[in-house]
KOLVEXTOR-429027 format. One record per residue (C-alpha): residue number from 0; y, z, x. Coordinates in nm, 3 decimals. Layout:
BEGIN
[pt NUM, [Y, Z, X]]
...
END
This chain:
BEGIN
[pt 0, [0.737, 7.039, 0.856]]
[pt 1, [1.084, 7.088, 1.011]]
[pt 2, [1.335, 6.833, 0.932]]
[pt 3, [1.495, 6.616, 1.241]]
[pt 4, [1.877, 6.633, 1.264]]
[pt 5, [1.935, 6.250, 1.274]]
[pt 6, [2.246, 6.094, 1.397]]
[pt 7, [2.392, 5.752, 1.379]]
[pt 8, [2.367, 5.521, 1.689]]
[pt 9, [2.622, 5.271, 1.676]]
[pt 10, [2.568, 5.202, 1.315]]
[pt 11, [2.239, 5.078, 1.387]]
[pt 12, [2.027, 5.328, 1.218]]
[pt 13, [1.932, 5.619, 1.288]]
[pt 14, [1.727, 5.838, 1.584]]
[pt 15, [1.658, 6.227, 1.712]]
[pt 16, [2.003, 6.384, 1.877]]
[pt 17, [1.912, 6.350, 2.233]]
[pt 18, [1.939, 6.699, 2.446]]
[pt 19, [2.276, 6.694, 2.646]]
[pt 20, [2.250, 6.502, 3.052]]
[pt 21, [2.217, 6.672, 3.294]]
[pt 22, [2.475, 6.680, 3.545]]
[pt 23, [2.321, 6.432, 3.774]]
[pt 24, [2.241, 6.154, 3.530]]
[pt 25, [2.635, 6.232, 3.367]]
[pt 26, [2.738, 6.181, 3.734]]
[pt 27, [2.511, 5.877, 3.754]]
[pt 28, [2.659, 5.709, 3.459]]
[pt 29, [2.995, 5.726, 3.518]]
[pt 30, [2.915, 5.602, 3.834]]
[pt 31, [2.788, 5.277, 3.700]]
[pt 32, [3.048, 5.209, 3.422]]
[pt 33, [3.282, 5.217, 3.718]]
[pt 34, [3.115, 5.007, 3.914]]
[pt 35, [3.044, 4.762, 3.575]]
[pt 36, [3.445, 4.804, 3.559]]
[pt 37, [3.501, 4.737, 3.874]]
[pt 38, [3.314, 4.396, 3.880]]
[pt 39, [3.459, 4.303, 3.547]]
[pt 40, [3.856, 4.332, 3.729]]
[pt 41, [3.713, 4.130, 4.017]]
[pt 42, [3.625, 3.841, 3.786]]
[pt 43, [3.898, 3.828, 3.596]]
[pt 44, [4.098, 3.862, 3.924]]
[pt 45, [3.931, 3.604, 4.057]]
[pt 46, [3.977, 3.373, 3.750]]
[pt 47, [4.383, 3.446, 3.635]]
[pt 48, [4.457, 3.579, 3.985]]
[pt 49, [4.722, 3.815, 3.841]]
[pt 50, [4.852, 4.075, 4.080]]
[pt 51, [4.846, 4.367, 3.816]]
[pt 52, [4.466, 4.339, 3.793]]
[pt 53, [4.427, 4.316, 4.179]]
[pt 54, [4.663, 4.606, 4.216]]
[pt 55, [4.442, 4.814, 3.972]]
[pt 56, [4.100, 4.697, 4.195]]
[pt 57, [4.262, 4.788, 4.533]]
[pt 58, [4.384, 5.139, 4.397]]
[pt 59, [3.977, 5.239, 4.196]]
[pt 60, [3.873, 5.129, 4.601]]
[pt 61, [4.094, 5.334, 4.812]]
[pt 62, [3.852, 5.609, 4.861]]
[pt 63, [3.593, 5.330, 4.951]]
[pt 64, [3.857, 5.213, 5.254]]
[pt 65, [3.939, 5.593, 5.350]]
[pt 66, [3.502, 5.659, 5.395]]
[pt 67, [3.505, 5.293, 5.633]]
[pt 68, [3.805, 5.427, 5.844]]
[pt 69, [3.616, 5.797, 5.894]]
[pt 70, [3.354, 5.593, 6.153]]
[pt 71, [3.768, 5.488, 6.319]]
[pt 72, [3.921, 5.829, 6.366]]
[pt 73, [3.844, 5.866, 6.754]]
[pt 74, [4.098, 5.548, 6.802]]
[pt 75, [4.462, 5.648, 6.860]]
[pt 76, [4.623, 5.391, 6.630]]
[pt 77, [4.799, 5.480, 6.302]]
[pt 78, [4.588, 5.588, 6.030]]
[pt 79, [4.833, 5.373, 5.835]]
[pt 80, [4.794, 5.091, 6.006]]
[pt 81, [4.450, 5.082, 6.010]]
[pt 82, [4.443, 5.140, 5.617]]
[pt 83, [4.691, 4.790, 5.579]]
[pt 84, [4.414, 4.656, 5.753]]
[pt 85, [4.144, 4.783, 5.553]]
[pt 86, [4.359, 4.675, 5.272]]
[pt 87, [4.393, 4.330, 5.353]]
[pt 88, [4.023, 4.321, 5.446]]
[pt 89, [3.968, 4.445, 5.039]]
[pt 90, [4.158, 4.156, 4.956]]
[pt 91, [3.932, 3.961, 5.121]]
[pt 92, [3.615, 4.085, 4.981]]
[pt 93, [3.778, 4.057, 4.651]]
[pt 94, [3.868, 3.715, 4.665]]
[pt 95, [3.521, 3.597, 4.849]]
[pt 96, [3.266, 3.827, 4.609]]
[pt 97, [3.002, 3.623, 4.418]]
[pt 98, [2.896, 3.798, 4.101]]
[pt 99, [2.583, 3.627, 4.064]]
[pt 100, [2.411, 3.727, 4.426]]
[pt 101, [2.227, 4.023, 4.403]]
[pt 102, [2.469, 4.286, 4.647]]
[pt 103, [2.670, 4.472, 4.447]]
[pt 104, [3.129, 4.496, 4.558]]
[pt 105, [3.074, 4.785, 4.732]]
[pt 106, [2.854, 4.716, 4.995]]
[pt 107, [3.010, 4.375, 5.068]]
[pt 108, [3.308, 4.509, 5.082]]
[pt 109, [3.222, 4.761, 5.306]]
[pt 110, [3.076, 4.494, 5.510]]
[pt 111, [3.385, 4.299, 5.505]]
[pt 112, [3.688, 4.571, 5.572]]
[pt 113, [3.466, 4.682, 5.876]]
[pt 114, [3.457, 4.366, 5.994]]
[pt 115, [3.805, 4.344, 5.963]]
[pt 116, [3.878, 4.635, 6.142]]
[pt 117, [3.700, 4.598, 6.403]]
[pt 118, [3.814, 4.243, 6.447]]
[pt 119, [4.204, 4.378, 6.421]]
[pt 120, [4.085, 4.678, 6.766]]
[pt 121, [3.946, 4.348, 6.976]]
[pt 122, [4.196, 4.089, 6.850]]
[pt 123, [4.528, 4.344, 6.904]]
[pt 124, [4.389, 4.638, 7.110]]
[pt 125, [4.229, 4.484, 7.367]]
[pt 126, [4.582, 4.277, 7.390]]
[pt 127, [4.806, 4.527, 7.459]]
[pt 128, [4.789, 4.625, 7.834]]
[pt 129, [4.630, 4.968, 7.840]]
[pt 130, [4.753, 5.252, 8.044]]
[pt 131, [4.398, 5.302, 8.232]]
[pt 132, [4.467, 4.936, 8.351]]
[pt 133, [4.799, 5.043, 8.455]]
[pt 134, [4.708, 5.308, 8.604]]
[pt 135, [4.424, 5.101, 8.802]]
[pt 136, [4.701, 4.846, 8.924]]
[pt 137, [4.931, 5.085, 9.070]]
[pt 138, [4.644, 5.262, 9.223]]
[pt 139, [4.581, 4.978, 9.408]]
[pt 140, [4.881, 4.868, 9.466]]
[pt 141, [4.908, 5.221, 9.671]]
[pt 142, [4.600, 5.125, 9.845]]
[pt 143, [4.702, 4.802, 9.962]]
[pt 144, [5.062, 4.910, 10.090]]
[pt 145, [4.934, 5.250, 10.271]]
[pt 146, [4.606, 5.031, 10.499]]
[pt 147, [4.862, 4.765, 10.545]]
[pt 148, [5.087, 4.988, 10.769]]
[pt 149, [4.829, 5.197, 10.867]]
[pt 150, [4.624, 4.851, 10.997]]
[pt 151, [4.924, 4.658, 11.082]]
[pt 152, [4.769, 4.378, 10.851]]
[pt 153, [4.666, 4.336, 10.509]]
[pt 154, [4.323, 4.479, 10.419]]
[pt 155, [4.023, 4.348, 10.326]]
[pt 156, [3.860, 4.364, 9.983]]
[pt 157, [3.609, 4.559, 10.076]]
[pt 158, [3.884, 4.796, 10.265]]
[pt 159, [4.110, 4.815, 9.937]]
[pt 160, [3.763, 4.880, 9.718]]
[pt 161, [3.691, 5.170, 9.935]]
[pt 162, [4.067, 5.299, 9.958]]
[pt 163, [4.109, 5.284, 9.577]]
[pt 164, [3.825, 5.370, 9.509]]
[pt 165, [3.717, 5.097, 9.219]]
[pt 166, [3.463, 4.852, 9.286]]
[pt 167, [3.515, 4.552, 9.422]]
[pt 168, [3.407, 4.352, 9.119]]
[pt 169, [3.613, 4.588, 8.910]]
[pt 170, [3.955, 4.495, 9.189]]
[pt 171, [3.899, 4.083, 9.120]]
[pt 172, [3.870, 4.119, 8.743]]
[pt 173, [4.248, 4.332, 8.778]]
[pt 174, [4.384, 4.098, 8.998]]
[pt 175, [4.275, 3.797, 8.762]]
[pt 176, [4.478, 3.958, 8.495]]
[pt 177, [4.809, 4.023, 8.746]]
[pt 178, [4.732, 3.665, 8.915]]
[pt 179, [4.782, 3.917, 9.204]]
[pt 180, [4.561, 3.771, 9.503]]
[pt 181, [4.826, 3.827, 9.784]]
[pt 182, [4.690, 4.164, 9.777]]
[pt 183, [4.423, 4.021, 10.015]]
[pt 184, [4.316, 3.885, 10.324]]
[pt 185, [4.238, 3.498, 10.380]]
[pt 186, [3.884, 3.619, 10.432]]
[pt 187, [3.865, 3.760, 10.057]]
[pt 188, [3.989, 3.462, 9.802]]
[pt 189, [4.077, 3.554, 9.509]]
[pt 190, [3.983, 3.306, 9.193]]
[pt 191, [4.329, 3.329, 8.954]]
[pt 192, [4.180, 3.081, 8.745]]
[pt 193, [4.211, 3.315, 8.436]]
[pt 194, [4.578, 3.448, 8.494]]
[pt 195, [4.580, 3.512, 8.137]]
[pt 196, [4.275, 3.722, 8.091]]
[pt 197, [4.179, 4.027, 8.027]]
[pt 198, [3.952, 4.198, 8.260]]
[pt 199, [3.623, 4.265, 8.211]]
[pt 200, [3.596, 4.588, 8.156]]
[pt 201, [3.189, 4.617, 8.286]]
[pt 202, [3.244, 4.508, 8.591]]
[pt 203, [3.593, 4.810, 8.654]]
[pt 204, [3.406, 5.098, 8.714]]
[pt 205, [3.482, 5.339, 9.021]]
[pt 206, [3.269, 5.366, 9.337]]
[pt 207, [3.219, 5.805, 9.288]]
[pt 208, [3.169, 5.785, 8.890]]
[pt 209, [3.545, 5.806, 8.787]]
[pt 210, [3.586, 5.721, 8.394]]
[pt 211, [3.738, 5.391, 8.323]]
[pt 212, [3.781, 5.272, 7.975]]
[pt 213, [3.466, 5.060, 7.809]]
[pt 214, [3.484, 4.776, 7.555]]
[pt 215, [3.589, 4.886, 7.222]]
[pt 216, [3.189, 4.768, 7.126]]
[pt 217, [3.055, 4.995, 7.400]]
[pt 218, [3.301, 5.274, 7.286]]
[pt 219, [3.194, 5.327, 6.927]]
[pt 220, [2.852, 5.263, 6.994]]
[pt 221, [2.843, 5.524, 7.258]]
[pt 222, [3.049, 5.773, 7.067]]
[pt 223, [2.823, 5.710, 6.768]]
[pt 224, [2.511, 5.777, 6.997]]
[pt 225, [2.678, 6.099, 7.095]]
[pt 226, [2.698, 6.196, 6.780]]
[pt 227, [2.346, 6.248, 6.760]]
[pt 228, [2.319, 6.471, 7.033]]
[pt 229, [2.300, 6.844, 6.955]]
[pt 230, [2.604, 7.078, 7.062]]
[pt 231, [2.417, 7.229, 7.324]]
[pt 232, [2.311, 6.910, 7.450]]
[pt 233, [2.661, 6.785, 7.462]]
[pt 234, [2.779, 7.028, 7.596]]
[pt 235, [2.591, 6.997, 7.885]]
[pt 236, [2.616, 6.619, 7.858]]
[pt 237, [2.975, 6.699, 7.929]]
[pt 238, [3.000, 6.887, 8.222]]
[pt 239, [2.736, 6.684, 8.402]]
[pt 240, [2.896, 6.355, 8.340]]
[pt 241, [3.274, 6.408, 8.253]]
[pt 242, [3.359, 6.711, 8.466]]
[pt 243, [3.132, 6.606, 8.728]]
[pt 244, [2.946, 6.956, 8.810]]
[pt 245, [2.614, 6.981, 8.954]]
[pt 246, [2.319, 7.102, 8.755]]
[pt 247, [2.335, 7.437, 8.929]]
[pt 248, [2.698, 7.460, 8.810]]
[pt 249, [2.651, 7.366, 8.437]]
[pt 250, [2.344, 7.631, 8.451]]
[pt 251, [2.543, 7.928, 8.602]]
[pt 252, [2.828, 7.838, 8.310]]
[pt 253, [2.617, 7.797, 8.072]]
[pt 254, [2.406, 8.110, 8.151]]
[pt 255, [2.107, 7.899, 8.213]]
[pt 256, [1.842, 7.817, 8.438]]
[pt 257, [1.851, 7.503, 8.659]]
[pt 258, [1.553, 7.387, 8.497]]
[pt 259, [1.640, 7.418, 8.163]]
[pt 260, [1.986, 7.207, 8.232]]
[pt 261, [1.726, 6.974, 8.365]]
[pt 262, [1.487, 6.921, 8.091]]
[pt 263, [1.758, 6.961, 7.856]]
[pt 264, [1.991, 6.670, 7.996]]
[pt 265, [1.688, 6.448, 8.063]]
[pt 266, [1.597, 6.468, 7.668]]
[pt 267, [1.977, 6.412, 7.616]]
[pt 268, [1.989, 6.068, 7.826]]
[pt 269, [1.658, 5.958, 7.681]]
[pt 270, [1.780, 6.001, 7.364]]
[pt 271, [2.117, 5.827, 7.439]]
[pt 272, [1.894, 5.547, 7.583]]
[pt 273, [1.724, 5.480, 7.262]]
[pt 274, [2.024, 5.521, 6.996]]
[pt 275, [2.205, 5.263, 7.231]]
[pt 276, [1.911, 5.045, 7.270]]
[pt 277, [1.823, 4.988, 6.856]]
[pt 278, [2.169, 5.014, 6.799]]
[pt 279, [2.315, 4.662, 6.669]]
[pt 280, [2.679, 4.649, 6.676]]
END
């Protein structure tokens, strides 16, 4: 009989030398001690609170924050800003992670600095006046003074709606936010209950399909619906609905038939439809 190479384990006797990992199950490891690791600094964070321990979590969980902000990119603000953000959401997680339930850091905190973004994009976004509102005032603004000399009297909302073309919901959330209801004629109140509010951003939408901007909710999950699309089907996605052609345009671009832009952008809506309607933001 052969003899067995034996090797100590941990001074506890004696066993066969195992074959070498394979790469996988090497990767897999490691992965776990760090995770183990990482655990072990949040509880003794969470027990001495000393800075040096939760300076050594938040830099192991950088690469965690830069894979949440990826989903973020399409937004124009700072990449750094939005990484303080995701920083102080880490904090967060850090300080509010139980041990003893059975999720492990990384998904709650992935749960948490998401959170936090998005709560940062409503909560200081969605304050700052955005230049498609501006641009919406002024435009009716120009409305309002060019029927007013041309009618020798200040139009009606219905009047302005069609001049500026925005909808006349869309008008009386705008002029909530400007407290702006001198615009109008005695025979269209305006409510300025809500001078302080932000309009609602449903109800602004143009009378001939212009784009106006959508709720930051809306935005990512349509973006993220979009995603799933194929780049043929966005591409004709595209030119139907954001440059406006006809089907017989986007098929003589495209070097297609009619019919296939047809069938094609009615399986890209119905999909649409049913990312957006199992989607839970």
């Amino acid at each position: 009989m052969k003899a067995v190479k034996l090797v100590a384990v941990n001074g506890e006797g004696s066993r066969p030398e195992a074959k070498h990992k394979c790469g996988a199950e090497v990767i897999e490891l490691a992965r776990a001690t760090s995770l183990r690791h990482n655990e072990k600094l949040i509880a003794e964070y969470q027990q001495t609170r000393d800075s040096s321990v939760l300076e050594e979590i938040l830099e192991r969980n950088q690469g965690l924050l830069h894979s949440v902000l990826k989903q973020f990119s399409y937004f124009p603000d700072p990449y750094e800003d939005l990484l303080q953000v995701a920083n102080m959401g880490l904090i967060k997680a850090v300080q509010r992670y139980d041990g003893s339930r059975a999720t492990g850091f990384s998904s709650y905190a992935v749960a948490v600095v998401d959170g936090e973004i998005r709560h940062y994009l409503r909560d200081n976004v969605l304050l700052r006046r955005p230049r498609w509102l501006k641009r919406a005032e002024q435009r009716i603004e120009e409305a309002s003074l060019e029927l007013t000399r041309k009618l020798k009297r200040r139009p009606t909302l219905k009047e302005l709606s069609d001049k500026a073309n925005i909808s006349e919901d869309g008008i009386l959330e705008i002029m909530k936010a400007r407290a702006a209801s001198d615009l109008f004629t005695a025979d269209d109140p305006v409510s300025c209950e809500s001078v302080n509010q932000q309009p609602d951003t449903r109800t602004v939408h143009s009378l001939r399909h212009e784009s106006f901007s959508m709720p930051i909710e809306d935005r990512i999950a349509l973006q993220q619906a979009f995603d799933t699309l194929s780049d043929f089907q966005r591409k004709i996605v595209y030119l139907l609905f954001y440059k406006d052609l006809t089907q017989s345009q986007v098929a003589e671009e495209m070097g297609l038939t009619q019919r296939k832009v047809s069938r094609e952008s009615a399986k890209a809506l119905d999909r649409l439809k049913a990312v957006l309607n199992t989607k839970i933001f």
